[in-house]
C-alpha positions in Angstrom: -1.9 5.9 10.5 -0.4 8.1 7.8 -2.3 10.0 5.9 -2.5 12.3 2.3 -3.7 15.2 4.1 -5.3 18.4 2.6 -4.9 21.8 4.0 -8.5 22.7 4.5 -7.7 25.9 7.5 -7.8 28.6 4.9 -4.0 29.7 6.5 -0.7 29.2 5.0 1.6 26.4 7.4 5.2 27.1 7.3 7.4 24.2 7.1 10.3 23.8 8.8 13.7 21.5 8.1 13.6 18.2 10.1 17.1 18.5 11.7 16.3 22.4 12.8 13.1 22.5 13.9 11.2 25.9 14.4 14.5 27.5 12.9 14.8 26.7 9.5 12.0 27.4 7.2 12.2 25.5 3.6 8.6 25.8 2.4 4.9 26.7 2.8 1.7 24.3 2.6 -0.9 27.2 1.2 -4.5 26.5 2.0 -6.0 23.8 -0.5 -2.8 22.2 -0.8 -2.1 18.1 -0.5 0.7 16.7 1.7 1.5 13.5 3.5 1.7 13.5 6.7 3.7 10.7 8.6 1.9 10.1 11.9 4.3 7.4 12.4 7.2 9.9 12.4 6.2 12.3 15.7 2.8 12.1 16.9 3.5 14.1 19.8 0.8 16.4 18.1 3.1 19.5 17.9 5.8 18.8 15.5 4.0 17.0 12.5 6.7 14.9 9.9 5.3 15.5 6.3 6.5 15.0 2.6 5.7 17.8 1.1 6.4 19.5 -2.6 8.5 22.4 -2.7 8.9 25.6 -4.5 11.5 24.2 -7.0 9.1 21.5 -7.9 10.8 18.5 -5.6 8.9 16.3 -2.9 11.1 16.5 0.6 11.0 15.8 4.4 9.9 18.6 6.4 8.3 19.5 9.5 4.7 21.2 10.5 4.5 22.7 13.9 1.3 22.7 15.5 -1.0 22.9 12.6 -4.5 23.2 13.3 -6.9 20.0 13.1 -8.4 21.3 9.7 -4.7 21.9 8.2 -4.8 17.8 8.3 -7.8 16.3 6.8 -7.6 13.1 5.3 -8.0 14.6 1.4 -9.4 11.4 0.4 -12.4 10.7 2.4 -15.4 9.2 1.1 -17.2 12.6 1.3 -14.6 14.0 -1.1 -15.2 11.4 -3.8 -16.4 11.3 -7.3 -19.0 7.6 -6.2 -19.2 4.4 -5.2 -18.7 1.4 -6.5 -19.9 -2.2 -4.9 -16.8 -5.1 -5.5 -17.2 -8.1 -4.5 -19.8 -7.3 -2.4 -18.0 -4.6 -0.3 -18.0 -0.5 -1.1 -15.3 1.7 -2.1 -15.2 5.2 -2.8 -13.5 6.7 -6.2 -11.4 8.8 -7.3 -10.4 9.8 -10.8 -6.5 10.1 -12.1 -5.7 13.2 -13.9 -2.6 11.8 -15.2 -1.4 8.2 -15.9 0.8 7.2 -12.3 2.2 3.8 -10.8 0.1 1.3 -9.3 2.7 -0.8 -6.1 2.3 -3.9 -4.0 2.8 -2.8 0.0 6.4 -4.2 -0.4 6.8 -0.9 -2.8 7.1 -2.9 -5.8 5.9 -1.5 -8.9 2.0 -3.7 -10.0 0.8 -1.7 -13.0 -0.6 1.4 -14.1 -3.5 3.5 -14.0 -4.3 5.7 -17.1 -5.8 9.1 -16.9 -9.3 9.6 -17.2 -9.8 6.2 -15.2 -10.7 5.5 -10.9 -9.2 4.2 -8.2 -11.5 2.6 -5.5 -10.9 2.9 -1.4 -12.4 3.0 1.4 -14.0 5.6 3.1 -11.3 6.8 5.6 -8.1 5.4 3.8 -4.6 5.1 5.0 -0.9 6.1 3.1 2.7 4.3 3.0 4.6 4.5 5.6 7.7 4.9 3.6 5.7 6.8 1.0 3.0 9.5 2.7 2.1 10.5 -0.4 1.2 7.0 -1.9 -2.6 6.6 -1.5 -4.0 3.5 0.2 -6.1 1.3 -2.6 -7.7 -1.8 -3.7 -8.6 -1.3 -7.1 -7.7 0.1 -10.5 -10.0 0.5 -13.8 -8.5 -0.2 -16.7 -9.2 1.6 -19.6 -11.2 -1.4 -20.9 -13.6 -0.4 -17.6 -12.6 -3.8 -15.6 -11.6 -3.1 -12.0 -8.1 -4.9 -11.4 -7.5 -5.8 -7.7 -4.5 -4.3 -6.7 -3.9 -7.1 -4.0 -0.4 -8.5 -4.2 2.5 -9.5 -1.5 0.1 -10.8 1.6 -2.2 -7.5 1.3 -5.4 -6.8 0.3 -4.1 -3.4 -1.2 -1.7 -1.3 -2.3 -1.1 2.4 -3.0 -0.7 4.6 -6.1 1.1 7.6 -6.3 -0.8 10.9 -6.0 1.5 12.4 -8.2 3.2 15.2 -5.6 5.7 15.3 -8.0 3.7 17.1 -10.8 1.9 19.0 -8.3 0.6 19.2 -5.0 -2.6 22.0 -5.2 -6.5 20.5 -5.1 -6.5 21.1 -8.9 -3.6 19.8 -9.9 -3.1 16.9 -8.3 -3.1 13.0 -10.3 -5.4 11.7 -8.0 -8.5 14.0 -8.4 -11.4 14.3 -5.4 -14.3 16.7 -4.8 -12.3 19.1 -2.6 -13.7 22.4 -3.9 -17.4 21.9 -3.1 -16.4 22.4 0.6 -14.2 25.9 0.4 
């Protein structure tokens, strides 16, 4: 299962160039920062596959060797979330946008929308893309109108927005917003 994962070990994680592993250092996950973290990619829990943003501002590849446990916590579980909300008889747990990003079906195609100031609901432990680590696992959307849009489409129950690594990648600056800071 991939994962957004938040560095939550209080130490800064070099990163390392996937073809040159251990040799070639392009970039640093600081303590507090977001990342996704392709499980799919290695799992051999020693070199860790990750998308990560870098110093110049631009999500890449790279490559985390032998991070500790705490330097990959899901950063959007249920205890890190602004509520709950009950649809269609089933829980999810929220989390606000900061910035307006793209809602997509699993396929990767482009759904919708979700404005700032507005939610997306998941559940308590949720998944990422597997093309996409840094696409967040969801099911619904509010709309600024305060209906919840299902964001099932393509044979899935779900789909993913973007957390917005591209405009930044620390707790607090991040488009999709959770309660990180109440547990530094």
């Amino acid at each position: 299962m991939n994962i957004v994962a938040i560095n939550m070990s209080n130490r800064a994680l070099p990163v390392y160039h996937p073809a040159y592993i251990g040799e070639k250092r392009i970039g640093t996950i600081l303590p507090h920062e977001l990342y996704g973290l392709n499980y799919l990619a290695g799992g051999d829990s020693v070199a860790f596959f990750i998308v990560f943003r870098d110093s110049s501002g631009y999500v890449r590849s790279g490559v985390l060797l032998e991070p500790p446990e705490s330097a990959r916590e899901n950063a959007y579980l249920a205890k890190y979330s602004y509520g709950t909300v009950t649809l269609n008889g089933k829980r999810y747990y929220t989390f606000k946008m900061t910035r307006s990003e793209n809602l997509y079906s699993v396929s990767g195609r482009k759904i919708g929308t979700v404005a700032a100031g507005q939610y997306v609901a998941t559940i308590a432990d949720p998944s990422s893309g597997d093309s996409n680590p840094h696409w967040l696992q969801v099911y619904y959307a509010r709309s600024t109108n305060g209906r919840w849009d299902s964001l099932a489409a393509d044979g899935a129950s779900y789909g993913f927005v973007n957390v917005g690594l591209e405009d930044g990648s620390m707790y607090n600056t991040i488009s999709c917003d959770g309660l990180w800071s109440k547990y530094f």
